[in-house]
N, C-alpha and C positions, 0 to 999 in steps of 0.2 A: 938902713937897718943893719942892726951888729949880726955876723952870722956866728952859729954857735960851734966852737973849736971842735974838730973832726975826732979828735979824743972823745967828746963827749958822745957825742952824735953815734959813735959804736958804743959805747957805755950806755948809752939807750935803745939800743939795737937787741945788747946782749940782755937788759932787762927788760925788753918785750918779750922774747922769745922764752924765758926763763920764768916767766910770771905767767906764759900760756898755759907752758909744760906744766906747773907747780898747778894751775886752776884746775889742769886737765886731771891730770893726775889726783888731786884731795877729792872731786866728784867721782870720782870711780873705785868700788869695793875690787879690792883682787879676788873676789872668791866670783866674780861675774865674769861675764864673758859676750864680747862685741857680734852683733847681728847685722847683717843688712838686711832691708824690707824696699820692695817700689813702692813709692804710695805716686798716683796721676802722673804716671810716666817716669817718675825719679828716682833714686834709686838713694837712699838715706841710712847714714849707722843708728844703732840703737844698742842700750845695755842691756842684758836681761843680768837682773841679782835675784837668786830663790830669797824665797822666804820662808819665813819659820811653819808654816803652814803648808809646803809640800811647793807651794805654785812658783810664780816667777813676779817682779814689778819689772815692767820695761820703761825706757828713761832716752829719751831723744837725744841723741851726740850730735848730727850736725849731715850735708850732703856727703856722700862717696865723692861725688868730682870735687871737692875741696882737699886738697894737695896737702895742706897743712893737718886739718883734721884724720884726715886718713895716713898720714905720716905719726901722729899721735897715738893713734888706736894700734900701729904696728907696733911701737917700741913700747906700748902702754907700763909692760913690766919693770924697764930701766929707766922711767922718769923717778927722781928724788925732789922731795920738796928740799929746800934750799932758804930759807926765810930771813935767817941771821944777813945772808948774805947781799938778799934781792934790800933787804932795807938799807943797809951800807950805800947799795949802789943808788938807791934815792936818794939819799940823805946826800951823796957827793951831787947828783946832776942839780940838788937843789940850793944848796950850798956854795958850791964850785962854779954852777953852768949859770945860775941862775935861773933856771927854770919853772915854773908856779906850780906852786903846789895847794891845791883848794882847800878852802877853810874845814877845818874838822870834822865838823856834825855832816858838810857835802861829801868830804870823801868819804866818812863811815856809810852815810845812805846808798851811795854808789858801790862799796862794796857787799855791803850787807845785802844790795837786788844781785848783785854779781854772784855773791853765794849761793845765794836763790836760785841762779837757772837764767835770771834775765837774758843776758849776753848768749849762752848758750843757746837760749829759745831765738836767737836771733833778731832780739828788743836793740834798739838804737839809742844813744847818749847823744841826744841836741842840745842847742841851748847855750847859754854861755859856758856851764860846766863844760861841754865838750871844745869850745872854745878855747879853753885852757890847754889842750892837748896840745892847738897845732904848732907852741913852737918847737915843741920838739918834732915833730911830725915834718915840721918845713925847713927845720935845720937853721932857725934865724931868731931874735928874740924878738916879742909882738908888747906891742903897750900895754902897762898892767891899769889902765885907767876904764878897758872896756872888759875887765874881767872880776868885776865884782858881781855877787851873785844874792838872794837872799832864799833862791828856790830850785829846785835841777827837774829837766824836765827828757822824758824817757818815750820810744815812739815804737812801735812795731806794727808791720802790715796786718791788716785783719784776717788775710787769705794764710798767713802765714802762722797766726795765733790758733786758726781752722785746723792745718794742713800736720803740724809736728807732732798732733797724739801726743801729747805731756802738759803739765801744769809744773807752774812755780809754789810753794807753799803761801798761804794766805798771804796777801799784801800788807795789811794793817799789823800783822802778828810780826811781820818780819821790819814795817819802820817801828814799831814800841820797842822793838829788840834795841833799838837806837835812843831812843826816844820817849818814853811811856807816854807822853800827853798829847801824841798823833792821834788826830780823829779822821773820819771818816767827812767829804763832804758832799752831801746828798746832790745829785747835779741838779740844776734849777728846773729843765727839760723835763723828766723822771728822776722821784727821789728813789725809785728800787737799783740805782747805779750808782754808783760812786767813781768818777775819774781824777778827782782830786783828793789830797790829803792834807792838813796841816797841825801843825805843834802848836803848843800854846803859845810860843815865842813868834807864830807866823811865818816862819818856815815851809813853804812849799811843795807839794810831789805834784806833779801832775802826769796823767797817761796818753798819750795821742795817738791819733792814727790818720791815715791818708782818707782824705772824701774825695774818692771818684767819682760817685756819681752827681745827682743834682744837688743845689745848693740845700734843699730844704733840709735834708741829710744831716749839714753842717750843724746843726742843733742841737741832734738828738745823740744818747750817748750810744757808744758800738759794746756790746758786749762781749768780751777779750777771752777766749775759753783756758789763754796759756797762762794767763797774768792772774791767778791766785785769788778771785773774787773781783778782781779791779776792771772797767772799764775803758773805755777810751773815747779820748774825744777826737771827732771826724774833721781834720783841715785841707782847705786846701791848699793846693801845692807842693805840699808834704809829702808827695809819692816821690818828685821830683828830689827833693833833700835827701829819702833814707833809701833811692834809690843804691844798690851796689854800694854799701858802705866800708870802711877799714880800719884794720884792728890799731890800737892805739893802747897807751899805758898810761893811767893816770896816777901821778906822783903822788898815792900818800898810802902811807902804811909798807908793806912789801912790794906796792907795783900793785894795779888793779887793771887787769886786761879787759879794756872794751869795744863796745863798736863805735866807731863817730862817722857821721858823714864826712865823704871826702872834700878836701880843702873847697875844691871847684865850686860844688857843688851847694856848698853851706857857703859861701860868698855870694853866690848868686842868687840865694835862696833870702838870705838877709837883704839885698835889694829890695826882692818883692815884697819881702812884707812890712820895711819900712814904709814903704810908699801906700801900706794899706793900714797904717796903726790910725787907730781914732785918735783926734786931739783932745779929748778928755783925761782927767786924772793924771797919769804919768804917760799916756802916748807917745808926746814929742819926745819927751825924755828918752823913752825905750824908743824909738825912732832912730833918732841922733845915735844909740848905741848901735842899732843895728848897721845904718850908714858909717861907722865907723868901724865895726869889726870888717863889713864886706871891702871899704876900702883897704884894711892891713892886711886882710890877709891875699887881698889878689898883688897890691906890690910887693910881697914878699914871697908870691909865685912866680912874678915877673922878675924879681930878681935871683931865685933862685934858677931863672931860664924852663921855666915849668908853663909859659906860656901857652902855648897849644892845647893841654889840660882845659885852662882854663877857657880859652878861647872856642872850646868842644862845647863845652858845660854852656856860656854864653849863646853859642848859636843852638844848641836844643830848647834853653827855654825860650826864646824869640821865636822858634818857631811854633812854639805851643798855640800862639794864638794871640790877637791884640792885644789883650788883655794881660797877658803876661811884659810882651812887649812896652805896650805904655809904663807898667809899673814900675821896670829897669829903667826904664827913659828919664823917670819922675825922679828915682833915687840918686842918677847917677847925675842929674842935671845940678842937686845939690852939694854933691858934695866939693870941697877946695875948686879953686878949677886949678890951679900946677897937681895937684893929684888927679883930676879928672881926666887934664891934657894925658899926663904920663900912662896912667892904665887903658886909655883908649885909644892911643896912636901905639900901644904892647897890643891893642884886642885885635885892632885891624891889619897891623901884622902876621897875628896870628890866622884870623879870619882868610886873608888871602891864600897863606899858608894850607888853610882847607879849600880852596879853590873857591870861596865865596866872596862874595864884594860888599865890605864892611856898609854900602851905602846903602844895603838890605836892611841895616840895624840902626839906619841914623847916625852913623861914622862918617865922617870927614876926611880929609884930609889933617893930619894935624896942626897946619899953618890955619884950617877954620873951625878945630875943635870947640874953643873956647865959646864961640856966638852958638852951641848948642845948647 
């Protein structure tokens, strides 16, 4: 894998941090002024802006123990948007770095939730769209052959859509802002929900959320109090993905700061659920992508020396439970075996490295990886 010049790699540093400031900065009125509240132990900012009516609207910013956000709400007064600027410095990482930059209608829909509140409410960017992040995120450039996309799909915990006291403006109202020919699409389970969206063009939105509890769950839709009217649909294993996720910037327009699951994380996660696509319609297909993103992005953790990372991430979902277990087993059995050998004689490296014996997950020695 090419790694991407150390020039650049600060030139996307400097337009992460510069497109947070800018986000933070455009959602906030100066005539308001920053609150804290506990809400179940926690301790949360919040805006309050009067209104023309005497009162106040309160507007959810994000935890106190977040470093970064409470480093924002200090200097709130001396952040300056900056936009001429932040697009120069895409326009070079995309041009220069080579880095992807997502197809048009993807990046306006990602910005447009972004305006919204999404990312703020602490909603998650999965899926291939976030996909696209990591090479800048990993510092190495990833194949542009598993980063085509025709739909983006957007996640957040349900305790958390509960817990933050704020809503996004209507869903539907804010993809037509994009889009006029987004409809609404009734979920099959209850049509009084809607977790999907799509354009005349067939264009995709969909909403997610983690099914912790029983399968039968997985059905039915969750209804999302943050997310603007929209629902969500209940998966599993998805708690595991948008666990602890990280800010990222997606190339298009000024910079669009979001959240993506962490590299480990979304590698691991793409295992289990190639290994659970139906083979109808386009399954294998979407399969084979998933088995191909989990394989580039863990060698290119491996060789970024980020192994341990990932090797954490590996033995939490093994320990999940058989079922998790079999599912990595299944994916990992097909992919290359010279890419198989190399990321699993890096795993049980790492594996030792946590003081566990890679023979717990079905590791070998590398001289008998390949007979796995």
């Amino acid at each position: 894998m090419q790694k991407i010049p150390h020039t650049y790699q600060t030139l996307y540093s400097e337009l992460a941090q510069r497109s947070l400031d800018a986000a933070f900065t455009s959602e906030f009125n100066v005539n308001g002024r920053f609150i804290t509240a506990e809400v179940r132990g926690r301790r949360y900012w919040y805006f309050d802006l009067p209104d023309d009516e005497g009162g106040k609207k309160r507007t959810y910013v994000g935890p106190v123990d977040d470093a970064q956000i409470t480093k924002r709400v200090e200097n709130f007064k001396d952040l300056k948007a900056d936009i001429r600027e932040r697009r120069k410095l895409v326009s070079t990482l995309v041009r220069e770095a080579y880095l992807p930059r997502p197809e048009g209608k993807t990046g306006d829909i990602v910005q447009a939730l972004a305006e919204a509140g999404f990312f703020r409410l602490r909603g998650v960017l999965v899926g291939t769209v976030a996909y696209q992040c990591y090479p800048a995120v990993l510092g190495v450039r990833l194949s542009s052959t598993s980063m085509v996309t025709g739909d983006a799909d957007f996640a957040q915990f349900h305790s958390i859509s509960v817990a933050v006291d704020d809503k996004m403006p209507p869903v539907l109202e804010t993809l037509k802002a994009v889009d006029t020919t987004f409809r609404e699409i009734p979920h099959q389970a209850d049509g009084r929900f809607t977790t999907q969206f799509t354009s005349r063009s067939g264009y995709k939105v969909e909403f997610l959320t983690p099914n912790t509890g029983s399968d039968e769950y997985g059905g039915r839709p969750a209804p999302m109090p943050a997310l603007g009217g929209a629902s969500a649909q209940p998966l599993r294993f998805l708690d595991f993905l948008v666990h602890q996720p990280i800010r990222a910037v997606l190339l298009h327009g000024a910079g669009v700061p979001v959240n993506i699951p962490s590299a480990e994380r979304f590698a691991i996660h793409k295992l289990i659920v190639a290994s659970r696509r139906r083979t109808d319609n386009d399954g294998t297909a979407k399969s084979r992508k998933d088995r191909a993103q989990a394989a580039t992005i863990m060698e290119a953790m491996i060789e970024q020396r980020q192994t341990a990372d990932l090797a954490d991430a590996f033995i939490e979902a093994n320990d999940r439970g058989p079922a998790w277990k079999e599912a990595i087993r299944k994916s990992m059995d097909q992919i290359e075996d010279d890419t198989r050998v190399r990321i699993l004689t890096a795993l049980a490296g790492g594996i030792r490295k946590l003081e566990r014996d890679p023979a717990e997950f079905g590791i070998g020695e590398a001289a008998n990886i390949t007979s796995g």
